[in-house]
BATIPA-43385 format. One record per residue (C-alpha): y, x, z. Coordinates in Angstrom, 2 decimals, decimal comma. Layout:
residues N
(node (Y; X; Z))
...
***
This chain:
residues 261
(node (0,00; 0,00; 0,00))
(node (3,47; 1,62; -0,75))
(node (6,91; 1,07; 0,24))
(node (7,65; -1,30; 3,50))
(node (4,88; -4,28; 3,86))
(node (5,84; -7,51; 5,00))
(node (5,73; -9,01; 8,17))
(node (2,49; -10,61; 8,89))
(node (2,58; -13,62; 11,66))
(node (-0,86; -14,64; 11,88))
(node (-2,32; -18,28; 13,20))
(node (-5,92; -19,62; 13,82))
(node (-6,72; -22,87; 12,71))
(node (-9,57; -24,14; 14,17))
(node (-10,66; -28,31; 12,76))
(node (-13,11; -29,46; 15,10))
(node (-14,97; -33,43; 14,51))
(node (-16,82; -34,41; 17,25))
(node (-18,18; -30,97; 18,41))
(node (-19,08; -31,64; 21,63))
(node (-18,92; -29,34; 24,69))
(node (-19,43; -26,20; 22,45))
(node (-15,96; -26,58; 21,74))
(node (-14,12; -25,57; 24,34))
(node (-16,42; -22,42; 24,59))
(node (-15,26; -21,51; 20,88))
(node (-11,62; -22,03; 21,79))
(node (-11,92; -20,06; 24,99))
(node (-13,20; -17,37; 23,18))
(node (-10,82; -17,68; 20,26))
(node (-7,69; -17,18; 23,35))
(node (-9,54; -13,99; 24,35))
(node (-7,55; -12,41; 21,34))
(node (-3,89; -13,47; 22,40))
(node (-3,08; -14,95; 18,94))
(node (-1,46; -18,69; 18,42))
(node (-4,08; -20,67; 17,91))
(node (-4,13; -24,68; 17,24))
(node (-7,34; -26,79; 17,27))
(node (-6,55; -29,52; 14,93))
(node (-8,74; -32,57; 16,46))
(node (-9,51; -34,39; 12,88))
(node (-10,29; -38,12; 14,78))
(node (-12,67; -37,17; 16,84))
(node (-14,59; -39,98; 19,29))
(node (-15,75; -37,46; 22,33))
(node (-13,29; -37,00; 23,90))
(node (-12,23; -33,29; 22,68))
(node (-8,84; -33,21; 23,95))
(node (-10,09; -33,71; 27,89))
(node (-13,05; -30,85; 26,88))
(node (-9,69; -28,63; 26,68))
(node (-8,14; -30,04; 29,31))
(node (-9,85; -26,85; 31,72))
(node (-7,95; -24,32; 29,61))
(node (-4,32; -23,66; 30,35))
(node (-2,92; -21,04; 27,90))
(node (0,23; -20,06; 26,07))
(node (-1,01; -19,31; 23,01))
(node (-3,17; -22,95; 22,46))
(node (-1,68; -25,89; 20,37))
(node (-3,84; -29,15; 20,12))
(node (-3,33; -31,58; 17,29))
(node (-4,85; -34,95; 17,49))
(node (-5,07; -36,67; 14,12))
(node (-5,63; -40,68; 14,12))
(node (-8,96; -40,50; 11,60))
(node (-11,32; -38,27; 10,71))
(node (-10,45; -37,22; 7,39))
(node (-12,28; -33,88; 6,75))
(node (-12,58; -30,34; 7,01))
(node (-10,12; -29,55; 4,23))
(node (-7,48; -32,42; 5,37))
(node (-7,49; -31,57; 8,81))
(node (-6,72; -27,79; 8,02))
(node (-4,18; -28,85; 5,31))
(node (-2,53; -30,62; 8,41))
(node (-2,73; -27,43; 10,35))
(node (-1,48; -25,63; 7,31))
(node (2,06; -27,60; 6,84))
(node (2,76; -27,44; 10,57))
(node (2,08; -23,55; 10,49))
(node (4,57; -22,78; 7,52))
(node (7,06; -24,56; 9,12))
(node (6,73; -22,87; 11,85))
(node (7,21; -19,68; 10,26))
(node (3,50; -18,48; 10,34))
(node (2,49; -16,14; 7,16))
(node (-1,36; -16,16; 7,45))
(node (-3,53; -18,60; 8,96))
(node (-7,47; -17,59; 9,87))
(node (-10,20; -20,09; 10,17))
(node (-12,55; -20,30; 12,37))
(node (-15,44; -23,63; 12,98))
(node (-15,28; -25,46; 16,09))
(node (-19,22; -25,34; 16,31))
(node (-19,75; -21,55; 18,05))
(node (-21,33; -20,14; 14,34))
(node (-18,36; -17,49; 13,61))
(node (-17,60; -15,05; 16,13))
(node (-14,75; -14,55; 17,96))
(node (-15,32; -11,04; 18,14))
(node (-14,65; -10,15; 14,20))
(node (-10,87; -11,72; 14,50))
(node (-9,14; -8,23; 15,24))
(node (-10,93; -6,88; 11,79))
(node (-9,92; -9,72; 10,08))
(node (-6,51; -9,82; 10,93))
(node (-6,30; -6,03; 10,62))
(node (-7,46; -6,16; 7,25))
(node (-4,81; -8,74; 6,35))
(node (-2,20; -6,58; 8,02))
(node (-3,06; -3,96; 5,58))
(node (-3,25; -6,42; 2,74))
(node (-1,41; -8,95; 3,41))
(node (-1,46; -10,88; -0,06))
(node (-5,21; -10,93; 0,10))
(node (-7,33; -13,77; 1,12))
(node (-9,82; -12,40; 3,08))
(node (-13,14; -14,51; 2,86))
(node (-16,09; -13,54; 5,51))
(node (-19,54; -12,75; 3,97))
(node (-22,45; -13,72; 6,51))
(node (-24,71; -11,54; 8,28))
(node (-27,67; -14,23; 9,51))
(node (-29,64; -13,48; 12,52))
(node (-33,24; -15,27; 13,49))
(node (-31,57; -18,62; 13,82))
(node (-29,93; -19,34; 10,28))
(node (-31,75; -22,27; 8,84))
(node (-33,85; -21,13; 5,66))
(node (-32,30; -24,31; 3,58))
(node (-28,86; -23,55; 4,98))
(node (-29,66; -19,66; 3,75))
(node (-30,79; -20,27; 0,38))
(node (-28,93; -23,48; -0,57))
(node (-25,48; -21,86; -0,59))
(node (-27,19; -19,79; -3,37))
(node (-26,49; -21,97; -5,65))
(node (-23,03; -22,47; -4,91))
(node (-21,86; -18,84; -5,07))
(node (-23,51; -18,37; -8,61))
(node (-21,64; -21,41; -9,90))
(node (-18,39; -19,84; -8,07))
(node (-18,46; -16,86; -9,79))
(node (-19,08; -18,26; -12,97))
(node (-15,98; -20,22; -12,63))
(node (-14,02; -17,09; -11,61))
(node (-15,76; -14,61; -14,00))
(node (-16,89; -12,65; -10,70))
(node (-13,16; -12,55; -9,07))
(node (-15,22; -11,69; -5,61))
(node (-15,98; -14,65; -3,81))
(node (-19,61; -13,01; -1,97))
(node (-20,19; -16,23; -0,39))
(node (-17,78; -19,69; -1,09))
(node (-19,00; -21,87; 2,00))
(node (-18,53; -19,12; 5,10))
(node (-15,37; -20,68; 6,87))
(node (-13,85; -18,04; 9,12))
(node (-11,47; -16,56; 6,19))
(node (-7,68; -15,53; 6,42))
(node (-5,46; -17,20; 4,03))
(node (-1,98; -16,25; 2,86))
(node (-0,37; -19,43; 3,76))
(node (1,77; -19,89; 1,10))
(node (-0,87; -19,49; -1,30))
(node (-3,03; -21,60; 0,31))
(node (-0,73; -24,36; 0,05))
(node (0,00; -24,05; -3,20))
(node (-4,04; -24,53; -4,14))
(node (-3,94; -27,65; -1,65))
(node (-0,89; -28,96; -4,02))
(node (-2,68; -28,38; -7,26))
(node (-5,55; -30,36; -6,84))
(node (-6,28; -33,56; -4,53))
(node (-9,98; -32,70; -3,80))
(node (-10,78; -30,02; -1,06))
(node (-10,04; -32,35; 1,54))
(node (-13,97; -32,38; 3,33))
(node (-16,68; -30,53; 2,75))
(node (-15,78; -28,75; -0,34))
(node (-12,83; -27,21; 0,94))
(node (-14,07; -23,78; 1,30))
(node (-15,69; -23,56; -2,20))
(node (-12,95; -25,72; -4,04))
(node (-9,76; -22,86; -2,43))
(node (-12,03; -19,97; -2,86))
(node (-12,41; -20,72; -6,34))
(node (-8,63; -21,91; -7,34))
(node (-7,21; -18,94; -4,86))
(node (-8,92; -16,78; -7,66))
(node (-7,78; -18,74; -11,01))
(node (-4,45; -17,97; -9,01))
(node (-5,03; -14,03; -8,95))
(node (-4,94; -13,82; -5,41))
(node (-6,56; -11,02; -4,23))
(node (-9,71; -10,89; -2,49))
(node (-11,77; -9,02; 0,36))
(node (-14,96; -9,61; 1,60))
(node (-15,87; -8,91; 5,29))
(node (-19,41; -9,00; 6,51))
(node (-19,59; -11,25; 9,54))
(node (-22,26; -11,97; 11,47))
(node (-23,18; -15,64; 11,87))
(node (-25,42; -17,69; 14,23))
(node (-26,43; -20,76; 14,26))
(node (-26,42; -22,29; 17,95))
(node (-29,26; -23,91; 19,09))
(node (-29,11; -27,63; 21,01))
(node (-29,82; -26,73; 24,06))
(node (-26,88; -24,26; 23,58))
(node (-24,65; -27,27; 22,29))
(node (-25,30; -26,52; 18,93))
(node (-24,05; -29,31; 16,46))
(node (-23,78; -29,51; 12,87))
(node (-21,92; -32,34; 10,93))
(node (-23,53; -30,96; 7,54))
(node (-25,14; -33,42; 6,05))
(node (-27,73; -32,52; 3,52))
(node (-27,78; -35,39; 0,56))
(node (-24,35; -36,73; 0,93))
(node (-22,80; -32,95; 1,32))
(node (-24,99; -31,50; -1,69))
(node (-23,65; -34,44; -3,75))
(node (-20,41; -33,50; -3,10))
(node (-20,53; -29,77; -3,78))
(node (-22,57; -30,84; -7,32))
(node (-19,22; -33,30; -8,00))
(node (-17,19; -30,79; -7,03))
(node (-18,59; -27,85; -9,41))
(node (-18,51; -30,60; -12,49))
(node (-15,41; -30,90; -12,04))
(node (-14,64; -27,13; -11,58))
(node (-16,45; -25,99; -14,61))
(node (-14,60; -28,18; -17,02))
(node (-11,26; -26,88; -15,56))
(node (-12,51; -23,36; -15,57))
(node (-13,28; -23,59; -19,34))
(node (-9,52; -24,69; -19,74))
(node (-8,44; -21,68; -17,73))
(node (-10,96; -18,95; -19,46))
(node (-9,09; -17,82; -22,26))
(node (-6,18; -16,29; -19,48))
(node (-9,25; -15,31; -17,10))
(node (-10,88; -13,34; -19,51))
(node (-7,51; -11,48; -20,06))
(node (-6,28; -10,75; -16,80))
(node (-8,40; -7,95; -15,60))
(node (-10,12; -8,06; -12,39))
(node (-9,72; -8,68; -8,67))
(node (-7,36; -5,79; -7,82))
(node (-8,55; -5,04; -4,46))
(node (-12,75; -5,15; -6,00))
(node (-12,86; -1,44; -4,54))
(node (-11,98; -2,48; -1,17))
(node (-15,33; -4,85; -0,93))
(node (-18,14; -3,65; 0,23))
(node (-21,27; -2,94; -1,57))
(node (-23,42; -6,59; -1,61))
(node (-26,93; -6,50; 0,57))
***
C-alpha cells in the first residue's frame, strides 16, 4: 500500500433470529475484542433482547426489528445505521456460536492493511461440520466463480466477512434480492462484477452441538431452492456483464490469498 491509507472505523454486525441462549455467549465473546458491535434482532420470538439483558457494555448496540425479514435485510438494516454513523467497514459474524470470535483481530487487521478489500472467511471444519452442509456449498462456489470468472470468492456462503461499507451498500442498491438466505452468495458475487477486491482468510468453523445450544435456521429444501433461484438469475446477468469481465484483468489482491487446501 503506498502513500497515507484511510481511516478504517470498523463495526460488527451480528443478525441473530431466534438463536436461543447461544446468543448471548456469541455476543459476549464478540465484546472480548473492544470493537462497536450491534446485534440486529431480525423479529425474533425468544426473547433475545432479555438473553442480553446480563451484559452491560459500552461497546454493544441492540436493534430490534418488528419482523423477521432475513439474514440479508436485517444486516442491510445494520448497514444504513452504520454509515450514518460514520463507520467504514462492517464485519459479520452469525449469532449461532459457528465463527469464532477469536479470528476478528486478523480480520480486521487485514482490512486495516487493505482497506478497499472485502475480506470473505474460507472455513476450516473440525469433526462436527455436517457432511451435507460440507459438500453442498460445493456447488455453490463452482457456480460463483463461474459468474465471476474466478474473481476469488473460496467459499460464497461462510458469513463472518468484512465489508467496505460503502461498497456493500451500493450491491444492496443494485439488486432487490439478497435479503435472506442468499445474501452471502448474491454480495460475494456482485462485490466482484464491481471489482472490489478480495481476500480470503482461513477460519476455522464449528458447528455447535444441542446440548451446547446449537441451532440452525438452515433449512434444507426451501434454502436450496433459493440458492438454485438465485444462481438462475445470476448467470443470465453474468452473461450480460462478461464481455467487461473478460477484459478487466483479475482480482488485484489474487497474490495476497492463500494457496486453496
Amino acid at each position: 500500500m503506498q502513500g497515507d491509507m484511510p481511516e478504517v472505523r470498523p463495526l460488527i454486525l451480528i443478525p441473530s433470529y431466534n438463536t436461543g441462549p447461544i446468543l448471548r455467549q456469541t455476543v459476549a465473546s464478540v465484546l472480548a475484542y473492544q470493537t462497536p458491535t450491534w446485534v440486529v434482532v431480525d423479529g425474533s420470538t425468544d426473547d433475545s433482547p432479555k438473553l442480553l439483558e446480563p451484559i452491560s457494555d459500552k461497546y454493544l448496540r441492540i436493534i430490534q426489528l418488528g419482523k423477521n425479514s432475513g439474514k440479508g435485510a436485517a444486516i442491510l438494516h445494520g448497514l444504513r445505521e452504520a454509515i450514518a454513523a460514520g463507520f467504514t467497514h462492517v464485519l459479520s459474524i452469525d449469532a449461532d456460536g459457528q465463527h469464532p470470535a477469536y479470528f476478528i483481530p486478523e480480520f480486521l487487521k487485514l482490512s486495516v492493511t487493505y482497506p478497499e478489500a472485502a475480506i470473505l472467511g474460507r472455513p476450516i471444519f473440525d469433526d462436527s461440520a455436517p457432511a451435507l452442509r460440507v459438500n453442498g456449498r460445493k456447488v455453490s462456489n463452482f457456480w460463483a466463480n463461474l459468474e465471476t470468472l474466478g474473481w476469488g470468492v473460496d467459499d460464497s456462503l461462510f458469513g463472518m466477512r468484512v465489508y467496505p461499507a460503502a461498497d456493500l451498500l451500493a450491491v444492496f442498491e443494485s439488486t432487490k434480492f439478497a435479503r435472506r438466505f442468499d445474501f452471502d452468495p448474491e454480495v460475494a458475487v456482485r462485490l466482484a462484477w464491481r471489482g472490489v477486491p478480495i481476500i480470503n482468510l482461513p477460519t476455522p468453523v464449528c458447528y455447535p452441538s444441542k446440548e451446547e445450544g446449537g441451532i440452525s435456521q438452515f433449512r434444507y429444501i426451501r434454502d436450496n431452492v433459493l440458492l438454485t433461484q438465485m444462481h438462475i438469475r445470476l448467470f443470465f446477468a453474468f452473461l450480460v456483464r462478461l464481455p467487461n469481465l473478460l477484459f478487466r484483468g483479475e482480482n488485484p489482491l489474487e497474490s495476497i490469498n492463500p494457496p486453496s487446501a
